[in-house]
C-alpha positions as CSV (number, residue, x, y, z in Angstrom):
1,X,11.5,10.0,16.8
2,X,12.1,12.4,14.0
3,X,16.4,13.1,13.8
4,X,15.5,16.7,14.0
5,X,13.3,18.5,16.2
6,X,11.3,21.3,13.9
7,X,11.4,23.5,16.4
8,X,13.2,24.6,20.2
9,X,12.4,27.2,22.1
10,X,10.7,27.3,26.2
11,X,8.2,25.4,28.5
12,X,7.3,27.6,30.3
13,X,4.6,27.7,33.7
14,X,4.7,30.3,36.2
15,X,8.6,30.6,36.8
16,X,9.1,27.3,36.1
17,X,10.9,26.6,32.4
18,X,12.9,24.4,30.9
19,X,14.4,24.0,27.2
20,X,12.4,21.7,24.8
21,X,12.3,20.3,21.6
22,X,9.0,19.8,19.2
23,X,9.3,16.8,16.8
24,X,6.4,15.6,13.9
25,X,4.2,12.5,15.3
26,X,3.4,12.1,12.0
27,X,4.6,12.3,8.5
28,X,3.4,11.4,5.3
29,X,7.0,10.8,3.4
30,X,6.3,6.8,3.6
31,X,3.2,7.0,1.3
32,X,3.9,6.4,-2.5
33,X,4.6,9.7,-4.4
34,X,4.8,10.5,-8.3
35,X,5.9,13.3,-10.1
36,X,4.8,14.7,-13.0
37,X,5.7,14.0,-16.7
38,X,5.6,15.1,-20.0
39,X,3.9,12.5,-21.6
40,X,6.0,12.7,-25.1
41,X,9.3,13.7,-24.0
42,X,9.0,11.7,-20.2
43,X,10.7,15.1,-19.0
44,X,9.5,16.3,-15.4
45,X,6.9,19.3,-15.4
46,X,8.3,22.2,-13.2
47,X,5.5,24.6,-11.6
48,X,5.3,28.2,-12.9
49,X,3.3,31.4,-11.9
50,X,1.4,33.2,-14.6
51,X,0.2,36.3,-15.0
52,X,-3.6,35.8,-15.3
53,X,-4.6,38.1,-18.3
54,X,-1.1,38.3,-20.6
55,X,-0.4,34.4,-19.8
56,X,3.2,35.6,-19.2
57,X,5.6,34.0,-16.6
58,X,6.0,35.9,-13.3
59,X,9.6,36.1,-11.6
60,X,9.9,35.6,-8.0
61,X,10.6,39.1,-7.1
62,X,8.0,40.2,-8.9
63,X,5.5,37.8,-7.0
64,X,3.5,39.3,-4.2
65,X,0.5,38.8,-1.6
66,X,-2.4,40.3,-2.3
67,X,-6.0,40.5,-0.8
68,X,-8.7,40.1,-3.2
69,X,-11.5,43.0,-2.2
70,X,-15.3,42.1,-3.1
71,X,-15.5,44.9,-6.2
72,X,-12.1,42.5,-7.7
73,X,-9.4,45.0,-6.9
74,X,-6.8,43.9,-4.4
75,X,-5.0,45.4,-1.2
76,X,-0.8,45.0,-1.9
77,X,0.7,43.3,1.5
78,X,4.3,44.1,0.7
79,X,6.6,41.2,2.7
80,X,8.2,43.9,5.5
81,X,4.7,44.8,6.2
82,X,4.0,41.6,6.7
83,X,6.5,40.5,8.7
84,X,5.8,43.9,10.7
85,X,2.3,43.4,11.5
86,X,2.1,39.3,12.8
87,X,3.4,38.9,16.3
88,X,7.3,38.1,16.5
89,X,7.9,35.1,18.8
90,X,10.1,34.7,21.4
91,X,10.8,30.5,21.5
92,X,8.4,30.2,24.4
93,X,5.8,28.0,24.7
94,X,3.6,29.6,27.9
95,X,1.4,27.2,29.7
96,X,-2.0,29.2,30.3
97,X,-4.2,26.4,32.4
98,X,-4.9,23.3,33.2
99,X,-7.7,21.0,32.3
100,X,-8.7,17.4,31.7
101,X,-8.6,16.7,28.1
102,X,-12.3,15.9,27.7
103,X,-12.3,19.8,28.3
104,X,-11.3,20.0,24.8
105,X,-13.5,18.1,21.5
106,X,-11.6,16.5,19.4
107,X,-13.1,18.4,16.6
108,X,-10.2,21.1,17.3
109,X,-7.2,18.7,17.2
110,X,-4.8,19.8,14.4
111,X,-1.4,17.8,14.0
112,X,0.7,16.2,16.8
113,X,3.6,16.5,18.1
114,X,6.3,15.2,20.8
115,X,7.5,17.0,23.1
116,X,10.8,16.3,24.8
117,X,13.7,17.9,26.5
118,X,16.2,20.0,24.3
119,X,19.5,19.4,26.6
120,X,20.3,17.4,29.3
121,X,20.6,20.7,31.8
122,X,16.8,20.6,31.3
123,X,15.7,17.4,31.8
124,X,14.9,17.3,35.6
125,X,12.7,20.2,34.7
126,X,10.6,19.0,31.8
127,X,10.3,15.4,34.6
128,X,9.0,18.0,37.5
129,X,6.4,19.4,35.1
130,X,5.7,16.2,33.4
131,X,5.0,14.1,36.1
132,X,3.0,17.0,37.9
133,X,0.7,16.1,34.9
134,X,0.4,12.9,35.4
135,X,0.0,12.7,38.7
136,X,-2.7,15.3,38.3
137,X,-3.9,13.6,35.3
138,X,-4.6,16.6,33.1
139,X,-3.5,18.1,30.1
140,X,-2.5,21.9,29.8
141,X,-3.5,24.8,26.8
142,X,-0.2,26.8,26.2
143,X,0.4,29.1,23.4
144,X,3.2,30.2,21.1
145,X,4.6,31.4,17.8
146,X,4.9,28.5,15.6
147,X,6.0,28.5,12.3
148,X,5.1,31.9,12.2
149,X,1.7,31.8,13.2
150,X,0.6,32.1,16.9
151,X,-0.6,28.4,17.5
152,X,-2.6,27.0,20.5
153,X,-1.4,23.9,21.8
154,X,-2.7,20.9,24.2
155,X,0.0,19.4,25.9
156,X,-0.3,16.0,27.5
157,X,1.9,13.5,29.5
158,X,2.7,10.5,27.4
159,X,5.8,7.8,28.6
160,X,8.9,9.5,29.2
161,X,7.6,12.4,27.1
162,X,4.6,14.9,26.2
163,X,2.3,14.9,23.4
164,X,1.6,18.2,21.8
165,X,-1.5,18.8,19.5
166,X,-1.9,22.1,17.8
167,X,-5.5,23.1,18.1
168,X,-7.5,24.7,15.3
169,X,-9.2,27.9,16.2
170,X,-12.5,28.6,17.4
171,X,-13.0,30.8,13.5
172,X,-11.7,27.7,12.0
173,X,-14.0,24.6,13.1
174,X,-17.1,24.9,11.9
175,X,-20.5,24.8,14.5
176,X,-22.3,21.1,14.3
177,X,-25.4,22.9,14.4
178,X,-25.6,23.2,10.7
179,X,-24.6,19.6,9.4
180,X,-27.0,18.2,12.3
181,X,-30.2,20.5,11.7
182,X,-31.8,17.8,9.4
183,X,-31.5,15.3,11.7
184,X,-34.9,13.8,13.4
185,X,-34.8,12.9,17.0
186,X,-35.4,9.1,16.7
187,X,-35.8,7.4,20.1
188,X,-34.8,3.7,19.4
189,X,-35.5,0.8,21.8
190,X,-36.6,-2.8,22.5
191,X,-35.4,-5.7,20.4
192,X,-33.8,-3.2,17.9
193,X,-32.0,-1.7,20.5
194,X,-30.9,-4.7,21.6
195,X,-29.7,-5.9,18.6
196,X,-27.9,-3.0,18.4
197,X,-26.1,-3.4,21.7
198,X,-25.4,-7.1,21.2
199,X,-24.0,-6.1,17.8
200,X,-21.7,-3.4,19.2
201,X,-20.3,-5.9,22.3
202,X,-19.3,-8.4,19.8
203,X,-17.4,-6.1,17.9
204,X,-15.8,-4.4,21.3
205,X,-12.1,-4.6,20.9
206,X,-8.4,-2.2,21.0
207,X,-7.5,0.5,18.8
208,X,-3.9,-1.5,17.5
209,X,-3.0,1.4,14.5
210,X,-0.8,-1.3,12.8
211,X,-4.6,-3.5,12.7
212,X,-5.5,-0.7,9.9
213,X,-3.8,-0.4,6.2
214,X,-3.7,2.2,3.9
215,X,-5.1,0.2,1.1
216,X,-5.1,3.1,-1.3
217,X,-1.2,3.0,-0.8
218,X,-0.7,-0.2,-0.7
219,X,-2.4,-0.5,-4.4
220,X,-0.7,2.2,-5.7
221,X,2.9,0.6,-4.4
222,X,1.5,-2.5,-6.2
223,X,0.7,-1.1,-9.4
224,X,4.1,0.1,-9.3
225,X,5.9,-3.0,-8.7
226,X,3.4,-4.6,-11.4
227,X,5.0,-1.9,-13.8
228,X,8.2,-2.7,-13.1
229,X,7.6,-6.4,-13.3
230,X,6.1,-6.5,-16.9
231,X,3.3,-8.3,-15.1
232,X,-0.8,-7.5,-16.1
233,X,-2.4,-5.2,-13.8
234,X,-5.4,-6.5,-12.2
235,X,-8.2,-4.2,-11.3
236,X,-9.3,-4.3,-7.9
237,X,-12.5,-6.3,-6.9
238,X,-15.1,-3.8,-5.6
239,X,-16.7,-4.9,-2.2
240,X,-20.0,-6.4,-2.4
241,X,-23.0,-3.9,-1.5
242,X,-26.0,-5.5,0.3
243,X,-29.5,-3.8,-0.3
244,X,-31.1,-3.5,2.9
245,X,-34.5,-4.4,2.5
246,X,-35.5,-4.4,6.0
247,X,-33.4,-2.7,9.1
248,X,-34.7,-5.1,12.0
249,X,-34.0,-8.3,9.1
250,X,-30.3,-6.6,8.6
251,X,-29.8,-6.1,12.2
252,X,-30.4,-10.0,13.1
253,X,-28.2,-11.1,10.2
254,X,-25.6,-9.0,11.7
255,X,-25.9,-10.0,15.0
256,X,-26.2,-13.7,13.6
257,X,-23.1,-13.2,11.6
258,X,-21.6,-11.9,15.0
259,X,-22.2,-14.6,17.3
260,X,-25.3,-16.0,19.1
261,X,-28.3,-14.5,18.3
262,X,-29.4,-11.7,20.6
263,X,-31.1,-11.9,23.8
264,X,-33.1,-9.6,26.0
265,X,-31.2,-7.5,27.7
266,X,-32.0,-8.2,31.1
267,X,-30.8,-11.6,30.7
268,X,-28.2,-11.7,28.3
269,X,-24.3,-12.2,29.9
270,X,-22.2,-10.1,29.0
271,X,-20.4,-10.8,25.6
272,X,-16.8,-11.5,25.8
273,X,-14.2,-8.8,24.8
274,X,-12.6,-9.6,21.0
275,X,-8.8,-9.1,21.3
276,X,-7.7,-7.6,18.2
277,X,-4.0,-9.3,18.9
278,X,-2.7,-11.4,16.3
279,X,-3.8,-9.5,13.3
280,X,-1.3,-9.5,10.7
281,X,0.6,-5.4,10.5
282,X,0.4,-3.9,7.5
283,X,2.6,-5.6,4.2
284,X,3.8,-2.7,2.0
285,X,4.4,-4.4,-1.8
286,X,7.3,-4.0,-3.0
């Protein structure tokens, strides 16, 4: 867990509340990071606003928002107004409902969270509320000022703990309907879909997250060490694309290539389960 919580306030249901703390679940300060160079003098390039039309530099006090209006002009949003206008919070996190978490697509997840007591006065409260949960086995939508926005969040029992995801808007994910209008209504079956199913069963497994690298970071931290080693960079090998000629030929090979060849379904046995346990974690060069 994170050494500092980024944020403490409330969890609060009915009359029930206790004091918690809201950590990052996930950070991206391991990943390999550069900054940027004069080429000639190898001098780091600092970041500076401009004034669009003179090409001038702009202080920091005379920086400010503005709302671009469709004739060009802008509306000035001085920083008092601003701060005057969003909702001020009050460190509480208010639990609205309960529901079971296929209540909510995944589509809406934001970033997560944990969620765990802030003092040991509120411990026995965070347990009565956490293991109500559980014991129920649902998740609960609660809503509060974070990081100066008013944030939904889905709040789920998890060990000792609770997971907390902030959810994107309803304005913010965009409707299915458009990216799916093209798509014909297919109805696939017989040995194709058998294939298919044989295919998938062979492949059934456990998520493990340590199973799957970053390889774009693990190249990068490669190419690095190869820098500082004075040894010649080789470029990576692209993967080998097959052309698939015909889809019923590709789906035997794959179902070849994943174990016996496919029967009907009616009497196939069921394929046993590949355990992904064994596979090697992730090696970070360097």
């Amino acid at each position: 867990m994170a050494t500092r919580a980024v944020w403490k306030g409330h969890l609060q249901i009915a009359e029930l509340s206790c004091g918690v703390a809201l950590y990052a679940a996930a950070s991206t300060s391991e990943r390999v990071s550069f900054n940027i160079l004069n080429r000639k003098t190898g001098n780091r390039v600092q970041r500076q606003y401009v004034d669009g039309e003179t090409g001038k530099p702009v202080e920091r006090d005379d920086q400010v928002k503005g709302y671009e209006l469709g004739s060009g002009e802008h509306v000035i949003l001085e920083p008092d107004e601003i701060a005057q206008a969003v909702p001020q919070g009050d460190k509480t996190l208010r639990i609205e409902a309960f529901l079971t978490c296929a209540d909510i697509e995944t589509v809406y997840f934001d970033k997560p969270y944990y969620l765990a007591p802030a003092d040991k006065v509120s411990e026995t409260a965070f347990a009565v509320i956490r293991e109500g949960m559980r014991a129920k086995n649902v998740a609960a939508v609660a809503q509060a000022v974070l990081f100066r926005r008013v944030r939904t969040v889905l709040i789920r029992a998890q060990g000792p703990g609770l997971i907390a995801n902030t959810l994107n808007f309803d304005y913010e994910v965009r409707s299915a309907r458009e990216a799916f209008s093209k798509v014909p209504d297919i109805g696939i079956k017989g040995e194709m879909l058998d294939l298919a199913k044989h295919i998938i069963e062979t492949k059934r497994g456990k998520f493990h997250p340590s199973d799957y690298a970053d390889r774009y970071d693990t190249a990068l931290a490669e190419l690095v060490k190869a820098k500082i080693e004075g040894r010649a960079i080789k470029p990576a090998k692209p993967r080998p694309q097959g052309k698939v000629v015909d889809l019923m030929e590709a789906l035997r090979r794959s179902a070849e290539a994943s174990g016996a060849k496919a029967k009907p379904s009616k009497s196939r046995k069921p394929a046993s389960k590949r355990s992904s346990d064994g596979a090697s974690p992730r090696k970070k060069a360097g």
